[in-house]
N, C-alpha and C positions, 0 to 999 in steps of 0.2 A: 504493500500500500504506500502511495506517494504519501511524504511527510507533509504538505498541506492539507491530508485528509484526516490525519491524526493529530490536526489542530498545533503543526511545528511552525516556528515562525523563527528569522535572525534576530535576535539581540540585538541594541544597542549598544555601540562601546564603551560607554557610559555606564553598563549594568556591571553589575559584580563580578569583578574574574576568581577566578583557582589559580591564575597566573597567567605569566606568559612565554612563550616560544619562540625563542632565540639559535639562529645557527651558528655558530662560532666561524668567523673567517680563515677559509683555509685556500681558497681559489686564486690562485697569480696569476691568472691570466686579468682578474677582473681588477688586482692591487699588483702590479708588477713593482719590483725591487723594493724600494722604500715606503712605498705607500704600505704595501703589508703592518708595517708596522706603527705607521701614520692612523691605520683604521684599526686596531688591535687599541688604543690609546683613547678610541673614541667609544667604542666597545666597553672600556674599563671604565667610563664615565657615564655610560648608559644604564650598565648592571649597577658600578654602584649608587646611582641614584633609587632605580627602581626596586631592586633589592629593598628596600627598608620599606616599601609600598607592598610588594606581595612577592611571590616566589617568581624566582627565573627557572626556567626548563631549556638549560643550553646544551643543544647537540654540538658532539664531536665527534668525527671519524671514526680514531681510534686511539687508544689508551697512550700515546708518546702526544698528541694535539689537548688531550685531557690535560696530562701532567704541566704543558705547555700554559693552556690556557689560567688552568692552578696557579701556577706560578705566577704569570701577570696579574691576576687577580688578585692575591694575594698582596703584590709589590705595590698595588694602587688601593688597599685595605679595604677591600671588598669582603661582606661576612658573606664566608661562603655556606654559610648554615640555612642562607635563603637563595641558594642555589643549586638545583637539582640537577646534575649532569646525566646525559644519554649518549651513552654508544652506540651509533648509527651513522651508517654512511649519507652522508650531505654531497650536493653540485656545487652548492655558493650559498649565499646570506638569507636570501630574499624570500624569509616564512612565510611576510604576509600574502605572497604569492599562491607559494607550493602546499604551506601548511593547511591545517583542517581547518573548515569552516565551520560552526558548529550550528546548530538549533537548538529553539526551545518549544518544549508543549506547557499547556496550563498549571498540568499537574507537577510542572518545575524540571522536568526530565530534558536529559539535554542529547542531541544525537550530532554526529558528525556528517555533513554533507561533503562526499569524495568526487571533486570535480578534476577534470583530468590537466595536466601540465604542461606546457610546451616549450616552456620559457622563451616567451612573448611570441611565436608564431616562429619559432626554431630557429630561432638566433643562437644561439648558446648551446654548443655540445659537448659533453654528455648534461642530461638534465633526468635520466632515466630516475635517479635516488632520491632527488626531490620532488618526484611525482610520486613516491610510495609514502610521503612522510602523512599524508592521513590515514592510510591505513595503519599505517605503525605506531599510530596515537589511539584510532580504533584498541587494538590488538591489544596495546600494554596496558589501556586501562580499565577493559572491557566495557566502551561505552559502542552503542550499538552506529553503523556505516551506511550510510545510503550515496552508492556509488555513481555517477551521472555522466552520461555519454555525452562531454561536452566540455570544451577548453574554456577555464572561468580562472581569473586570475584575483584573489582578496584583495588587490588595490587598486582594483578597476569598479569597482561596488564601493559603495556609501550608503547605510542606510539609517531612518530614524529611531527603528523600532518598535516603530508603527502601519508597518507593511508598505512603507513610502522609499523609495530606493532613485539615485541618481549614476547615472554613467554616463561613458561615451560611444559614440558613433564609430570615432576609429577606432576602437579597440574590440567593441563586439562584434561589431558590423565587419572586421577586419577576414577578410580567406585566409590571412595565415593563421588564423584561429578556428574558427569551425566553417568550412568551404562548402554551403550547397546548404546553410541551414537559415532559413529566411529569418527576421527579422520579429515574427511572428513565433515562433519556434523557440528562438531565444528567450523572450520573452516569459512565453510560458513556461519554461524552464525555471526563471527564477519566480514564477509564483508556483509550481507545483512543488519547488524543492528548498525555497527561503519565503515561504509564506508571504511573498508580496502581493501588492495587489494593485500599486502602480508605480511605472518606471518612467523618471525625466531625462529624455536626451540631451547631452550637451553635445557638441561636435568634437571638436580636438582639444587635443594637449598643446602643454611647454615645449619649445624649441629644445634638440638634445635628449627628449627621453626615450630611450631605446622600445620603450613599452611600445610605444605606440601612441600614447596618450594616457596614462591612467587618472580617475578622476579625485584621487585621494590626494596630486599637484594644483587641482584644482579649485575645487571647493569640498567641504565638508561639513554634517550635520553637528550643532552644539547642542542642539535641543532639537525637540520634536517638529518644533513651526519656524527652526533659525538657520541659517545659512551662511557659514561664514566662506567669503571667494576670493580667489588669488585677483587683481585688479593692477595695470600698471597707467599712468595719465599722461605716458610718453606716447605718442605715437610713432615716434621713430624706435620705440623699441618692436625686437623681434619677433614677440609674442603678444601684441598691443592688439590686433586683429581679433585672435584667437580667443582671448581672455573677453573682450569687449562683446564679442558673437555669444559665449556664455553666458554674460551676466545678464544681455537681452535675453535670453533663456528662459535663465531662474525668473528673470522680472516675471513674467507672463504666466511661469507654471503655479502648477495650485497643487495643494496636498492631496491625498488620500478620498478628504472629506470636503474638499472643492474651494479648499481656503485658500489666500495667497499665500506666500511663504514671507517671512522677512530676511531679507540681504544686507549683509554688511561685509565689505571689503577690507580686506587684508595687502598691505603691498607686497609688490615681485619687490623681491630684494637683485642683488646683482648675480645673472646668470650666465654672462657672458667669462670665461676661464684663460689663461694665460695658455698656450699653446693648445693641445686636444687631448681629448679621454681618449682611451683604447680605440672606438669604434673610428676614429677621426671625427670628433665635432667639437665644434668652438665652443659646445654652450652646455652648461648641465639643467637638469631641469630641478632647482634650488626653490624651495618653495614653504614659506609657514603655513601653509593648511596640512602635511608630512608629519602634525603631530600627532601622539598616540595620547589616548586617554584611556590611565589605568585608575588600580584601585587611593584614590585619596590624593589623586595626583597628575598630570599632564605633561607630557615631556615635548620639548619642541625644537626643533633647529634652530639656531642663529650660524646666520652667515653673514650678516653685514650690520655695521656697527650703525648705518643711517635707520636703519628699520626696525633691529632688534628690537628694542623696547618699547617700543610701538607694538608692535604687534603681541608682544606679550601682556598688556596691558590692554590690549582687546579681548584676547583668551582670557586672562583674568577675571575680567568683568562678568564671561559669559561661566567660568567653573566656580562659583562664590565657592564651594564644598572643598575645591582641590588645589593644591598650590600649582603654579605652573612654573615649572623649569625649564631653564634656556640651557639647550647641549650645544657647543659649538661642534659644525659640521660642514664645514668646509673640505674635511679629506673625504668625509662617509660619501658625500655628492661626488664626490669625482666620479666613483663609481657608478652615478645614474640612479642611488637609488638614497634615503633620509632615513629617519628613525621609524614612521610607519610602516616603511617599506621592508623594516629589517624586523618588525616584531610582531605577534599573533597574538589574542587572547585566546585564552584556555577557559573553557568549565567542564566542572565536576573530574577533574584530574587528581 
């Protein structure tokens, strides 16, 4: 039986986690020479913030990347006692991708939705080990899998919580993701298997993101009827177009229950980079709506000293409950991907 029959719906990020899922950086291809260690640095400032907020669940390879990661951890006095390591083969970082998606039914029950991986439309090989990583979360904690014939990546989705969900065009709509499955298909995909029950298109992403566009660079839900979006008032910037085409978007769209939504913008900070990331592009896609919202707390990029605190002071406003912290991440973005990108909520773990 599909899990919207049995009354499953996605959680807000905002709800209560058991933790969160982290992959420990082990990929050179994605951090070559010194960056590896540049993002290991950002990693140990990640864990130890959030660490004191609720448990980390950080995969490593294999017991010499454990002792590894141990070690750093330790040197940057992380209690490791709210850190629960797993031996398991990982591709790269990027849980919020590959990791479980989970559900909830009324009676509080939480189940895992296994949607399949590609990493971003087969850019990236091998990616085979981080398309098992929900079943392997399935398995170890015996919470029940509903598997789905269909490439769905956790930072291409935003939802309220309230069966109100935003994406995009080029990332769903995209053939290197699901080739021959209309639009309509899609669709009811994420209401038969994340209890929604209506999806807002936005068009494209940030210049630079490998994704394709994902919409967690974009805009993201603070609350139920709030909308916080990436915005820039250059029009000679790069992504002035793209961002602007959105916001007319959201203006217009309505929730669930036929309301407007309220919009409040956040700026692009500086996303243009001093020579090119791996893939060859000028530009990463650097973004404060890349934060996570965990248990009693918000964790958030800062990459540029005009914007940071701005934009933390908007989060702020909207978390009265959770302190919001600024990670510097400047090395994490080379890699194309933020602190969202790199972390998963957990329940019933």
């Amino acid at each position: 039986m599909l899990p919207v029959k049995r009354g499953f719906k996605m959680p807000a990020e905002w709800e209560v986690h058991s933790g969160t899922h982290l992959n420990w950086p082990t990929n050179r291809s994605t951090w070559p020479g010194k960056r590896m260690e540049l993002v290991e640095k950002v990693y140990v400032d990640i864990i130890k913030t959030l660490s004191k907020y609720e448990t980390v669940y950080l995969l490593v390879p294999d017991g010499q990347y454990r002792r590894h990661a141990e070690q750093i951890l330790l040197a940057g006095n992380v209690n490791l006692t709210k850190v629960v390591f797993h031996v398991v083969p990982t591709n790269d970082v990027w849980s919020r991708d590959c990791g479980p998606i989970f559900v909830q039914n009324p009676a509080g029950t939480y189940a895992i939705t296994d949607w399949k991986y590609n990493a971003w439309g087969g850019k990236y090989s091998p990616y085979d080990d981080d398309d098992k990583l929900p079943e392997y979360f399935s398995r170890m904690y015996g919470i029940e899998r509903f598997p789905v014939d269909m490439v769905l990546e956790g930072g291409s989705i935003d939802t309220n919580g309230n069966r109100l969900m935003i994406t995009t065009e080029s990332v769903l709509l995209n053939p290197n993701r699901n080739p021959g499955m209309m639009k309509s298909q899609i669709e009811q995909n994420l209401y038969d298997y994340l209890g929604q029950e209506k999806i807002i298109w936005l068009k494209r992403g940030l210049a630079g993101d490998d994704t394709d566009g994902h919409v967690d660079d974009l805009c993201r839900f603070v609350n139920e009827t709030t909308v916080v979006a990436t915005a820039t008032d250059n029009p000679d910037d790069v992504n002035y177009a793209a961002l602007q085409e959105n916001l007319e978007i959201l203006a217009k769209a309505t929730d669930q229950n036929g309301r407007s939504l309220t919009i409040e913008t956040l700026p692009l900070p500086e996303t243009r980079i001093e020579g090119t990331t791996v893939d060859g592009s000028e530009y990463v896609p650097a973004s404060y709506t890349n934060f996570y919202i965990a248990n009693d707390v918000v964790l958030m990029p800062f990459y540029d000293e005009r914007y940071d605190a701005q934009a933390q002071a908007l989060l702020q406003n909207h978390f009265l409950d959770r302190e919001v912290i600024g990670i510097p991440c400047a090395d994490l973005v080379w890699g194309q991907g933020s602190i969202h990108c790199i972390t998963q909520q957990l329940y019933g773990t």
